[in-house]
Backbone as numpy.savetxt, mean C-alpha at the origin, in Angstrom:
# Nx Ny Nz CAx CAy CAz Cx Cy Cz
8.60 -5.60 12.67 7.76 -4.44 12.67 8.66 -3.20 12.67
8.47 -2.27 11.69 9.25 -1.29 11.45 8.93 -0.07 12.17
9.55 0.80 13.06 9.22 2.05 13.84 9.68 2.86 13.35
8.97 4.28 13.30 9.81 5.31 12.38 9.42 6.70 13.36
9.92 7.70 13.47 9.88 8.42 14.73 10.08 10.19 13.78
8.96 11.10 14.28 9.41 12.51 13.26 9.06 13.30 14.24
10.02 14.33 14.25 9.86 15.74 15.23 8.60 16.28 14.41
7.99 17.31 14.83 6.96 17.78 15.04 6.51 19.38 15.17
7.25 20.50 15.09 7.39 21.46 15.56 5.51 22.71 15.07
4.38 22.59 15.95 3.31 22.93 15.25 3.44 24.61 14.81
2.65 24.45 13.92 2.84 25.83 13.29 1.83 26.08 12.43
1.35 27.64 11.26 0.33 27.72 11.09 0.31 26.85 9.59
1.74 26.56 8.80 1.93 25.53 7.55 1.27 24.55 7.91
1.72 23.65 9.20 0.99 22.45 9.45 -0.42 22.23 10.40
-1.20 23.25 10.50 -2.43 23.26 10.69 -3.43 23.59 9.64
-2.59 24.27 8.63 -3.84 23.98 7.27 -3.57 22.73 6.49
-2.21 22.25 6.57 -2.25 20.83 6.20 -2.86 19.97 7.20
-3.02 20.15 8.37 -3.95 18.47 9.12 -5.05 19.16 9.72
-5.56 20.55 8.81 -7.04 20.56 9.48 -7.97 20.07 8.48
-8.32 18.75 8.60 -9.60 18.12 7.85 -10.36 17.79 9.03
-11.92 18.48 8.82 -12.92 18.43 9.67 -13.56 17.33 10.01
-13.04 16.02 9.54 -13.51 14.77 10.40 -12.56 14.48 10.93
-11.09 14.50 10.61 -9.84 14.14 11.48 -9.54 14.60 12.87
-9.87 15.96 12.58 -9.11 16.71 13.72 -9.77 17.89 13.93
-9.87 18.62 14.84 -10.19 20.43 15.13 -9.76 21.19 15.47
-9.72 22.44 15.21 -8.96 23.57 14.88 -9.50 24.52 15.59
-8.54 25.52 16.15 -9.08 26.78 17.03 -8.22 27.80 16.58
-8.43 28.74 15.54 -7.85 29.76 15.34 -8.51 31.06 15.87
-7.66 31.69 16.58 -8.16 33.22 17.23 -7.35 34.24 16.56
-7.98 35.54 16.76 -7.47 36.51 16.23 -5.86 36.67 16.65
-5.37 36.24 17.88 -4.07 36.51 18.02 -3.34 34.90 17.31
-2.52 35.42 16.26 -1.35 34.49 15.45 -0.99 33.68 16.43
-0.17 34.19 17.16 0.58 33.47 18.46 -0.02 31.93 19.06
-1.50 32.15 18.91 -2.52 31.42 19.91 -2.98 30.68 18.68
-2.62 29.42 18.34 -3.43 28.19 17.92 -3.01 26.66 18.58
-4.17 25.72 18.31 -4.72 24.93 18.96 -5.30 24.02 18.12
-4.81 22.73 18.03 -4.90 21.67 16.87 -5.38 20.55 17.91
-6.64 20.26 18.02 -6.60 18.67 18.81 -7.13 17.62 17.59
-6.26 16.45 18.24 -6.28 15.03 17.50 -7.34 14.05 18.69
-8.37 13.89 18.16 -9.16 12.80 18.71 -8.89 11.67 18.68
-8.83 11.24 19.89 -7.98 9.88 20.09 -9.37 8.93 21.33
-8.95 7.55 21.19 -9.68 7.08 22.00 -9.72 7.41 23.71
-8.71 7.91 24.55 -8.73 8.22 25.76 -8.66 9.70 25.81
-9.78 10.67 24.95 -9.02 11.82 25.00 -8.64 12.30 23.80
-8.15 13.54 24.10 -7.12 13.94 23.06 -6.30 14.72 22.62
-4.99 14.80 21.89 -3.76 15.49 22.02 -3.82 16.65 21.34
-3.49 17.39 21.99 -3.66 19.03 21.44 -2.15 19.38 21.07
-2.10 19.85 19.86 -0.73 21.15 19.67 -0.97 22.78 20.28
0.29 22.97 20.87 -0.01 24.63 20.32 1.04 25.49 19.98
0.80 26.43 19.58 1.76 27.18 18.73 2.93 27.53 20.14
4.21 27.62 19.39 5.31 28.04 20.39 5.13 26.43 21.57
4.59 25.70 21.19 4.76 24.40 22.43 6.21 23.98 21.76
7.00 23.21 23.06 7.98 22.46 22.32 7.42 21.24 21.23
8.82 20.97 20.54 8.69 19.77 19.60 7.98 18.57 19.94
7.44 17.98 19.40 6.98 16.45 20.16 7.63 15.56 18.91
7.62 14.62 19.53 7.98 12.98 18.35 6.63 11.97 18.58
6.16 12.15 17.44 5.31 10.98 16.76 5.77 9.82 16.51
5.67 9.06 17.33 6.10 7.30 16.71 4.77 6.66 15.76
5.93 6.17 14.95 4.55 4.96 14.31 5.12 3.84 14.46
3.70 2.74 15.16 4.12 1.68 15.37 4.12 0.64 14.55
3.43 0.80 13.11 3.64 -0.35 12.50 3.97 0.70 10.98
5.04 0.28 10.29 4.64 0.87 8.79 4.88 -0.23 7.86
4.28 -0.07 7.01 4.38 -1.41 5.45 5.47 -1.44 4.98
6.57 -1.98 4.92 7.49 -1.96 4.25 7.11 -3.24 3.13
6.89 -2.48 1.85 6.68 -3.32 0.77 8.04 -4.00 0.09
7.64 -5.61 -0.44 8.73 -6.49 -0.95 8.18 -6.71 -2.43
7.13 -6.41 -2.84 6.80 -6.64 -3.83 6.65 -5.26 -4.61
7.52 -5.49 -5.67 7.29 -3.90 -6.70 6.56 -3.28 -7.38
6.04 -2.26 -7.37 5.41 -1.51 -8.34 5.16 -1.63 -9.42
4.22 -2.23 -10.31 4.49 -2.58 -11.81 3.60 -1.34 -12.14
3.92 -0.84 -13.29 2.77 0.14 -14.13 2.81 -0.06 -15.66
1.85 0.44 -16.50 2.04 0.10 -18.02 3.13 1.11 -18.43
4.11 1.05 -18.17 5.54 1.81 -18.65 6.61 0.33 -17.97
6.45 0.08 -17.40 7.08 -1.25 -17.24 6.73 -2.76 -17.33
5.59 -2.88 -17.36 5.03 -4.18 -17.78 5.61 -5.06 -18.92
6.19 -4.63 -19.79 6.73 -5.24 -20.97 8.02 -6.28 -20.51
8.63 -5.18 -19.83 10.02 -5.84 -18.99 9.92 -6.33 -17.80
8.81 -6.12 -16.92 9.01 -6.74 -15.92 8.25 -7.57 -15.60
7.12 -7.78 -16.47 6.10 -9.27 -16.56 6.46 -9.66 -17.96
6.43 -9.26 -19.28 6.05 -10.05 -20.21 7.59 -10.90 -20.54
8.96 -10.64 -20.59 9.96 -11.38 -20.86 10.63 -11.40 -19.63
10.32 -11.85 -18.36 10.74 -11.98 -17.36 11.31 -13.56 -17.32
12.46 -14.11 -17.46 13.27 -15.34 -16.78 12.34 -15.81 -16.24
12.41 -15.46 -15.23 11.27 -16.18 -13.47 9.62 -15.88 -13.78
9.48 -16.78 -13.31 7.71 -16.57 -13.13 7.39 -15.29 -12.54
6.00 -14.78 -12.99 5.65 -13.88 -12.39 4.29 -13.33 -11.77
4.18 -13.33 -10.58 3.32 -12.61 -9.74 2.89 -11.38 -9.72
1.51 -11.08 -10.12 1.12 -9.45 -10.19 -0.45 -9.42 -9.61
-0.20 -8.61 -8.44 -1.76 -8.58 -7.58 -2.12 -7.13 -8.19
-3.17 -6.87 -9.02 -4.45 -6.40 -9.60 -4.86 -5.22 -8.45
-4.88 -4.20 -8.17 -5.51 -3.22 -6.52 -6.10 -2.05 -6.75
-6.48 -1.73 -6.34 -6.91 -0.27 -5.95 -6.64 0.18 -4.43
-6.12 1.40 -4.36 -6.03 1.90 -3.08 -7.13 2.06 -2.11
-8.40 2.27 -2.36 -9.01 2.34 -2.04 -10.08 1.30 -1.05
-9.27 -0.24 -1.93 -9.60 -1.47 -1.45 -9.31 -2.02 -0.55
-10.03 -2.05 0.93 -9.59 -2.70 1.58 -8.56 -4.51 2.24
-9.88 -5.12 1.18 -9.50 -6.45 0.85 -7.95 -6.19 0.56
-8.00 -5.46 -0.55 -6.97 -5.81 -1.49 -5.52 -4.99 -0.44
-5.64 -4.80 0.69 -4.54 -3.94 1.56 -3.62 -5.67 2.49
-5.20 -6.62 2.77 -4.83 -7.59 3.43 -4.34 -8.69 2.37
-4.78 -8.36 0.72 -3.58 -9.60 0.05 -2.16 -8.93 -0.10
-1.96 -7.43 -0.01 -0.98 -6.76 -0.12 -0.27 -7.70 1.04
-0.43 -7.67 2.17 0.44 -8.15 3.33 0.78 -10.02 2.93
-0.26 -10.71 2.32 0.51 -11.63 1.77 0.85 -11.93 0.68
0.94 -11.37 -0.37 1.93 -11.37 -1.49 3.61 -10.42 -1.45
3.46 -9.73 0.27 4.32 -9.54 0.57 5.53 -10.41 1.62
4.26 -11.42 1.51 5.16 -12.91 2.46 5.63 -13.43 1.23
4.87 -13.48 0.32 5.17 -14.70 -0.89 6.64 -14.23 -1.27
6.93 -12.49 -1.67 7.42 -12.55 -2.35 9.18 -12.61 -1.58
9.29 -12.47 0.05 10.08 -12.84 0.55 10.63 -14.15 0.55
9.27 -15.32 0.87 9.50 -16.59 0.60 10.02 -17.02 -0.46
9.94 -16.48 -1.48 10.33 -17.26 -3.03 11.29 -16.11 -3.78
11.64 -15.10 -3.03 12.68 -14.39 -3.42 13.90 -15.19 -4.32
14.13 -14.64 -5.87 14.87 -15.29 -6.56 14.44 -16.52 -7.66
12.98 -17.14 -6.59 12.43 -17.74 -8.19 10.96 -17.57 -8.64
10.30 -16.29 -7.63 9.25 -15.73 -8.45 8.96 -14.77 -8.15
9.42 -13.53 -9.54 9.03 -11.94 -8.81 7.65 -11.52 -8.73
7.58 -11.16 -8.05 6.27 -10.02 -7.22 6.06 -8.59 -7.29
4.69 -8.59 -8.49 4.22 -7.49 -7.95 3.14 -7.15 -7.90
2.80 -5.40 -7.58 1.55 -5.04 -7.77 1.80 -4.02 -8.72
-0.26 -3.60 -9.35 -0.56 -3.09 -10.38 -1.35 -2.27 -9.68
-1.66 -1.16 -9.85 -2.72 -0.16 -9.15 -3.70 0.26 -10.26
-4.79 -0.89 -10.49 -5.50 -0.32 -11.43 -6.55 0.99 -11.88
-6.79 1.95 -10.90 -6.61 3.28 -10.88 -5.80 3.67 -12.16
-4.44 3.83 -11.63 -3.51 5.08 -12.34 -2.80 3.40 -13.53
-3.30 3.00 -13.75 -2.87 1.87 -14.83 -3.86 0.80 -15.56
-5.14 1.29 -16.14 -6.36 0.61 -16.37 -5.94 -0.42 -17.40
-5.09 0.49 -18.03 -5.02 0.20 -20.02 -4.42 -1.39 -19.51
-3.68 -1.54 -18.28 -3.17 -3.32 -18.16 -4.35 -4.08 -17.59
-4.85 -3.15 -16.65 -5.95 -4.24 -16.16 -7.10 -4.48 -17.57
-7.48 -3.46 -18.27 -8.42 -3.77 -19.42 -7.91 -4.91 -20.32
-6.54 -4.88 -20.22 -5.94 -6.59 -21.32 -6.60 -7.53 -20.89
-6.47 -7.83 -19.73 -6.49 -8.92 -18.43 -8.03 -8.99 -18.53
-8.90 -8.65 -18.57 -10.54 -8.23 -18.23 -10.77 -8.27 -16.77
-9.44 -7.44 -16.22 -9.35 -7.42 -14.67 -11.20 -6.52 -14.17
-12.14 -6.87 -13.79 -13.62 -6.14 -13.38 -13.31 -5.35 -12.27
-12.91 -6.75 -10.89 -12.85 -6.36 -9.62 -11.47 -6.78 -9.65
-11.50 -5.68 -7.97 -10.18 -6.66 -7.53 -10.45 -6.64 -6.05
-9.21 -7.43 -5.25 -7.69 -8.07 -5.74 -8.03 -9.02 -6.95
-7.10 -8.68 -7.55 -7.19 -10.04 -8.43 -5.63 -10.56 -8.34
-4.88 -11.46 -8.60 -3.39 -12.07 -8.69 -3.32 -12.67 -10.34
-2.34 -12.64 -10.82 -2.80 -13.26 -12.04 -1.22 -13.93 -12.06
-0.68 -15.25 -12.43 0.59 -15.65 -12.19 0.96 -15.68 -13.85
2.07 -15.56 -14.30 2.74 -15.68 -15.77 3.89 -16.17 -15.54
4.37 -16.63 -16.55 4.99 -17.80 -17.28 5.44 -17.71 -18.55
7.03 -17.52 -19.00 7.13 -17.01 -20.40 6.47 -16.18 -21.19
5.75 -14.81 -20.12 5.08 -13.72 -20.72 3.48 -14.45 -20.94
3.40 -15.40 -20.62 2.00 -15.83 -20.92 1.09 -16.05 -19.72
-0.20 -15.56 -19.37 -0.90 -15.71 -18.17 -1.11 -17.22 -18.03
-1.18 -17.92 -16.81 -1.41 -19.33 -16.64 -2.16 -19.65 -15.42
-2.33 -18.77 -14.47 -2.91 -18.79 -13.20 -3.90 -17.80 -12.97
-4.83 -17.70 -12.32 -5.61 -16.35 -11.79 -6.06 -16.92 -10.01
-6.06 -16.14 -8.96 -6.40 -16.21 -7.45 -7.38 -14.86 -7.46
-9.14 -14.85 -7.79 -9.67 -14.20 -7.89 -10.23 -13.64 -6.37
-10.29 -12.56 -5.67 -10.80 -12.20 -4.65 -9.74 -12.42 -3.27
-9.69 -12.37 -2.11 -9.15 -12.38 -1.14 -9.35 -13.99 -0.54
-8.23 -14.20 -0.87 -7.80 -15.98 -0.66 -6.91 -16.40 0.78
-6.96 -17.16 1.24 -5.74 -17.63 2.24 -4.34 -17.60 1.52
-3.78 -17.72 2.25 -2.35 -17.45 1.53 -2.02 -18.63 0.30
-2.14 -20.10 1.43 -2.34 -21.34 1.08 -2.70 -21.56 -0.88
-3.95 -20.77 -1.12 -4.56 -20.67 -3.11 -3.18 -20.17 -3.33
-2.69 -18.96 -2.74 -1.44 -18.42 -3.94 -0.35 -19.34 -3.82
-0.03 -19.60 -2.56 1.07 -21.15 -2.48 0.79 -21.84 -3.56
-0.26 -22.62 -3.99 -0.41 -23.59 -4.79 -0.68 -23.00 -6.02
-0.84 -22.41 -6.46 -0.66 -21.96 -7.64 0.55 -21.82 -8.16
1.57 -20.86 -7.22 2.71 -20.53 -7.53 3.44 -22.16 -7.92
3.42 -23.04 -6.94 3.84 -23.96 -6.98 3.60 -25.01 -8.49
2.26 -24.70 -8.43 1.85 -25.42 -10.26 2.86 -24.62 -11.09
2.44 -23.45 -10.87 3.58 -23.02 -12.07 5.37 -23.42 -12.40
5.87 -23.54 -10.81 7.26 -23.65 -10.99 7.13 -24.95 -11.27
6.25 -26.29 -11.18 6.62 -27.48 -11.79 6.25 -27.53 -13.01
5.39 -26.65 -13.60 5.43 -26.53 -15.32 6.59 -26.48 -15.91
């Protein structure tokens, strides 16, 4: 689990950047000097204010992704004449599902590091690949093989479907 830690110093730049009215609330008064940012939190909640010292924000978990970025500017080279088999999970950001196959096609692609690359496609900002594919919904996974599709893991699977798939493929 990766921790990552950032000073903090509040000010009036970063109260029009984190004042969104379901996140957080804002108290601006006529005197500059005097603002007041609270973060709603479950016990309570943490207020900035202007001229307070620095604070450090920890985060306790962040994603460190193993599987790469594919987009239609690289797809040619990094799925269609790829050596190694290849893994490409289908997403939208927006998708929840598709956040929890993110976390295991980010096991897969540690596990099999070296004989099957991994990635993802963000079909948002890259349709023109998912429209080849007749990607509808997603997650979708689609596995290839000498540039040729051979597998599909439609919807949010146990890890176990993409194991065996992957596995059909490397004994092809």
């Amino acid at each position: 689990m990766a921790s990552y830690s950032t000073s903090v110093t509040p000010s009036s730049h970063l109260a029009a950047k984190l004042a969104h009215p379901r996140a957080i609330s804002s108290h601006f008064s006529s005197n500059p000097n005097s603002l007041n940012i609270s973060f709603p939190l479950k016990n309570g909640s943490f207020k900035l204010r202007r001229n307070a010292p620095s604070i450090t924000l920890k985060t306790l978990f962040a994603h460190d992704p193993k599987a790469a970025v594919v987009t239609k500017d690289t797809w040619e080279k990094s799925v269609m004449i790829s050596d190694a088999p290849v893994l490409v999970e289908f997403y939208a950001s927006w998708c929840g599902p598709c956040m929890m196959v993110h976390r295991i096609i980010d096991e897969i692609a540690s596990e099999y590091a070296g004989r099957v690359s991994c990635f993802i496609l963000n079909t948002d900002t890259d349709f023109p690949v998912a429209e080849v594919y007749n990607i509808m919904a997603v997650p979708v996974v689609l596995l290839f093989k000498n540039g040729e599709r051979k597998e599909s893991v439609v919807g949010t699977m146990p890890k176990e479907y993409y194991i065996a798939a992957i596995e059909r493929i490397l004994k092809s």
